[in-house]
C-alpha positions as CSV (number, residue, x, y, z in Angstrom):
1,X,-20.2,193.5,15.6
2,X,-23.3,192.8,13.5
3,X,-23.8,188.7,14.5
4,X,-22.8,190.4,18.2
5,X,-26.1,192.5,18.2
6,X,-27.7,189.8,16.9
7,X,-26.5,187.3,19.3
8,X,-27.9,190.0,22.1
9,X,-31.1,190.8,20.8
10,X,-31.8,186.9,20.7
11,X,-30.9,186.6,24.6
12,X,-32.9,189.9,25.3
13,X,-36.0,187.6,23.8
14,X,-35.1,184.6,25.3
15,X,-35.5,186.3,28.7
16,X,-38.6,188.1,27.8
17,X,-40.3,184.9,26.5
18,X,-39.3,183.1,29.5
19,X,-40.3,186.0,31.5
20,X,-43.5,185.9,29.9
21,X,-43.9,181.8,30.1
22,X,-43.1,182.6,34.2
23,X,-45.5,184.9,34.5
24,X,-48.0,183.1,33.2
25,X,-47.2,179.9,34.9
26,X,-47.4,181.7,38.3
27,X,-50.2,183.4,37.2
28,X,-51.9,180.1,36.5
29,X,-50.8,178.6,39.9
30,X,-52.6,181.9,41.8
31,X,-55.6,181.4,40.0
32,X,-55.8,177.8,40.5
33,X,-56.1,178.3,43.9
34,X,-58.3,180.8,43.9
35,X,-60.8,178.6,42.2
36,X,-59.9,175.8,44.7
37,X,-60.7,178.3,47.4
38,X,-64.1,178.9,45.3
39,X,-65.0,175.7,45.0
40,X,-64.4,175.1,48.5
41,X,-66.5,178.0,49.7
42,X,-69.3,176.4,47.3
43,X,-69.6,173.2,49.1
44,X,-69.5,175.0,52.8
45,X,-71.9,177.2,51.3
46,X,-74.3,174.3,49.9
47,X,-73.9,172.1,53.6
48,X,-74.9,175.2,55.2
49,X,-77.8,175.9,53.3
50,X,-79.2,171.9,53.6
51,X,-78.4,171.9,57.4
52,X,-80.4,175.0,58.0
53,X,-83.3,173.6,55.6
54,X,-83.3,170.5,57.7
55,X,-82.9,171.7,60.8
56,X,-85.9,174.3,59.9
57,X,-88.6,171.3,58.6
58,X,-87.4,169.6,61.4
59,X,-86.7,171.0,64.5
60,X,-88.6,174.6,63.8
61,X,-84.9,176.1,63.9
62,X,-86.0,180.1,62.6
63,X,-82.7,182.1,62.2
64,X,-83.3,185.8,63.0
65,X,-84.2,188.7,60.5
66,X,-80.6,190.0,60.5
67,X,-78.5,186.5,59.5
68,X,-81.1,185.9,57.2
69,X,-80.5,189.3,55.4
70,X,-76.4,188.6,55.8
71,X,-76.8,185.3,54.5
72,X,-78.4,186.9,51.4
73,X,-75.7,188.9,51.2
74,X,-73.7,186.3,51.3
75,X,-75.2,184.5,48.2
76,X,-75.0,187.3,46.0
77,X,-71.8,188.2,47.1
78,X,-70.9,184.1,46.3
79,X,-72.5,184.7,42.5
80,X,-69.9,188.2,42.0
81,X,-66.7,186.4,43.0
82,X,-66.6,185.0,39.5
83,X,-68.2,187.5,37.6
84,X,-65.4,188.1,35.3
85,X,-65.3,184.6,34.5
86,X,-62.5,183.4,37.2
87,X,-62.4,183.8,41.1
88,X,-61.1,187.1,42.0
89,X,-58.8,187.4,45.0
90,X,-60.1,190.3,47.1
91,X,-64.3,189.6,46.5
92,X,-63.2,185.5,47.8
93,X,-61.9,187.1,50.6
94,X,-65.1,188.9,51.8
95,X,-67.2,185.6,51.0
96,X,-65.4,183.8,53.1
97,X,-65.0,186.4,55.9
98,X,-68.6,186.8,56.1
99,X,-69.4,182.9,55.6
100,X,-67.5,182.5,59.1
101,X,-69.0,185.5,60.5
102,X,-72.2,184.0,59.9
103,X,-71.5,180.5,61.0
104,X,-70.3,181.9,64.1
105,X,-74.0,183.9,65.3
106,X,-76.2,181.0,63.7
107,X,-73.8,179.0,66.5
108,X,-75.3,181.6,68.8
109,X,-78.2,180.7,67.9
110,X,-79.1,177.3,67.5
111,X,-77.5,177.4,70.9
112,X,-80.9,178.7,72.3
113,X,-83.3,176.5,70.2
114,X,-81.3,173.2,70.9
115,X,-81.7,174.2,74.8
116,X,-85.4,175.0,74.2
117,X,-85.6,171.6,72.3
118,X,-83.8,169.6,75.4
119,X,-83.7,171.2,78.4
120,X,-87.2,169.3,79.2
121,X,-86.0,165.9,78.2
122,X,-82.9,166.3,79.7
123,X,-83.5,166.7,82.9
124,X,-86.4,163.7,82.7
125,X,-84.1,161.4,81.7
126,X,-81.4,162.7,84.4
127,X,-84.4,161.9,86.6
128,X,-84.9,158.3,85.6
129,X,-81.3,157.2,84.7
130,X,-81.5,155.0,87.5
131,X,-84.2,152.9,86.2
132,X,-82.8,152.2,82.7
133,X,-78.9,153.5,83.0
134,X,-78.0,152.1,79.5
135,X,-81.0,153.2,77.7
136,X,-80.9,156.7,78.9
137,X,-77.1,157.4,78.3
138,X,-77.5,156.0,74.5
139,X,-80.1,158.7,74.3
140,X,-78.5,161.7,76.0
141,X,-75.1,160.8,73.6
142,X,-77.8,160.8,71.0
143,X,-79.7,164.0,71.5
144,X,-75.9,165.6,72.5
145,X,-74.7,165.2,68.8
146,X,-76.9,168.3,68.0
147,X,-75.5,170.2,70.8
148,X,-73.3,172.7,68.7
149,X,-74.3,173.9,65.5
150,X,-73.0,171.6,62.2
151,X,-73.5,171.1,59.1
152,X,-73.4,167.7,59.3
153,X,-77.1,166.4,58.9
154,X,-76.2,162.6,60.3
155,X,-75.5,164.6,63.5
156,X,-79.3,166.4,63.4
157,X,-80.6,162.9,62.2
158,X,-79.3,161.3,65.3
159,X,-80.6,164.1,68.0
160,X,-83.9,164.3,65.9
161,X,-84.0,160.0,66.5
162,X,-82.8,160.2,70.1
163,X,-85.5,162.7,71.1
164,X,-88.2,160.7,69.7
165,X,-86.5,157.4,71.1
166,X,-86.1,159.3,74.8
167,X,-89.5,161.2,74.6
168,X,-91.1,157.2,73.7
169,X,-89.1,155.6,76.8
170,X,-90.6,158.8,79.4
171,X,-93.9,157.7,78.2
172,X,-94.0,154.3,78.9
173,X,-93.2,155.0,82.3
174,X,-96.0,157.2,83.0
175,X,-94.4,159.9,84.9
176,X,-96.7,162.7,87.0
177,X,-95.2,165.7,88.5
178,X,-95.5,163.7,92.1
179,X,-93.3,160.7,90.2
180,X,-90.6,163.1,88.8
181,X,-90.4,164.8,92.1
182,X,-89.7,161.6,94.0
183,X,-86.8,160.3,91.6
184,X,-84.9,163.4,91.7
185,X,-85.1,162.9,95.3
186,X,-84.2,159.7,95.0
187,X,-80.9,160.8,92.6
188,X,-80.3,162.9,95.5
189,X,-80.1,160.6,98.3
190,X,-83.3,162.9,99.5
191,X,-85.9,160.6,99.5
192,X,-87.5,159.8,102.6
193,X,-90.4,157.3,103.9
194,X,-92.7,160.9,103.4
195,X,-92.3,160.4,100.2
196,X,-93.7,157.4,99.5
197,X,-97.4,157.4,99.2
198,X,-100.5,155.5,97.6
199,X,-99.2,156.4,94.1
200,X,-95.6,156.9,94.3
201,X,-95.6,153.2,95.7
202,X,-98.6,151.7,93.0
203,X,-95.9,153.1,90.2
204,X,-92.8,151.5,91.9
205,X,-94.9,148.0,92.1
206,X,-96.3,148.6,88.4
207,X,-92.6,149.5,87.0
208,X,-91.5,146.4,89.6
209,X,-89.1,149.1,91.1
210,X,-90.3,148.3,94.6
211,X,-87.5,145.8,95.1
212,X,-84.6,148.4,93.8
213,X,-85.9,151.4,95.7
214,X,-83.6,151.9,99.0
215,X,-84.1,154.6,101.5
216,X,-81.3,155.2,104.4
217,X,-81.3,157.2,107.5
218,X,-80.6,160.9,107.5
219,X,-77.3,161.0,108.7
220,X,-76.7,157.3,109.0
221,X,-75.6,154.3,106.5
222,X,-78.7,151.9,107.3
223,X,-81.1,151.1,104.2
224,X,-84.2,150.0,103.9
């Protein structure tokens, strides 16, 4: 009876010490993903942070009062999530709720600064894709990589480059309000012999356009 009892008391602490080894093995296994989900919280956190630097030295991006007081939130709430030495479950799930909640309205708005930054441009080079079809579309594709928020820098880098490349091309057509208004016309199929007066025709000879321009008959397929 005696080696019995002792043959079931050393089972009964088999299974604890295996329950034990179990639970710390899952144990182990939660945590390391916690910390995985930490660390990659920390790098979305740190791209963030240099895209909105850049984009603020560079393209005057301002984010408004309220995201800027959510994403200080956000930082110390960032710091708590391992202030017991190890990523804690629930406080990793705020961060990262938050973190998308603010990536979503600094979409919203960089949405508004990118159209203030390109709208103008835009429609110029719309206006003069006909006299430099390839150059243009490189920089529209260009200045487009900005179009929705990223933390991917490159992507600012090339918009910042293509604005600066596009703005330089606009200029060394010397364009008036009277030129503009002629080309859209021209993209149009609007222009008419009206519209072709001392200095809308001295620009086409000085640009050597004169040859390429073609005007046709309102209602009819003749060009001239």
């Amino acid at each position: 009876m005696g080696m019995l009892i002792d043959v079931l008391s050393k089972k009964i602490k088999d299974m604890k010490d295996l329950r034990q080894h179990e639970d710390r093995r899952d144990n182990k296994v939660a945590q390391d993903a916690l910390d995985r989900r930490f660390k990659e919280l920390t790098i979305q956190i740190h791209s963030l942070m240099a895209a909105l630097q850049y984009t603020k030295e560079n393209m005057q991006f301002q984010l408004s009062d309220l995201v800027l007081s959510d994403l200080e939130n956000l930082l110390i709430e960032h710091k708590d999530v391992v202030q017991s030495g190890f990523a804690e479950k629930d406080a990793i799930n705020q961060a990262e709720n938050d973190f998308k909640d603010i990536q979503q309205r600094i979409k919203k708005e960089w949405s508004k600064q990118y159209s203030a930054l390109t709208s103008a441009t835009i429609s110029t080079l719309q206006v003069i894709s006909g006299i430099d079809s390839e150059h243009v579309s490189e920089c529209m594709e260009g200045i487009a990589k900005g179009s929705a928020w990223t933390t991917s820098i490159g992507d600012f880098k090339t918009m910042v480059n293509s604005l600066s490349e596009a703005k330089t091309l606009i200029s060394g057509l010397g364009l008036d309000s009277q030129i503009i208004a002629f080309l859209q016309k021209m993209n149009t199929g609007k222009a008419t012999v009206m519209d072709l007066d001392d200095n809308v025709l001295r620009w086409l000879k000085e640009e050597s356009l004169d040859k390429r321009v073609k005007l046709s008959f309102a209602g009819g397929s003749r060009k001239y």
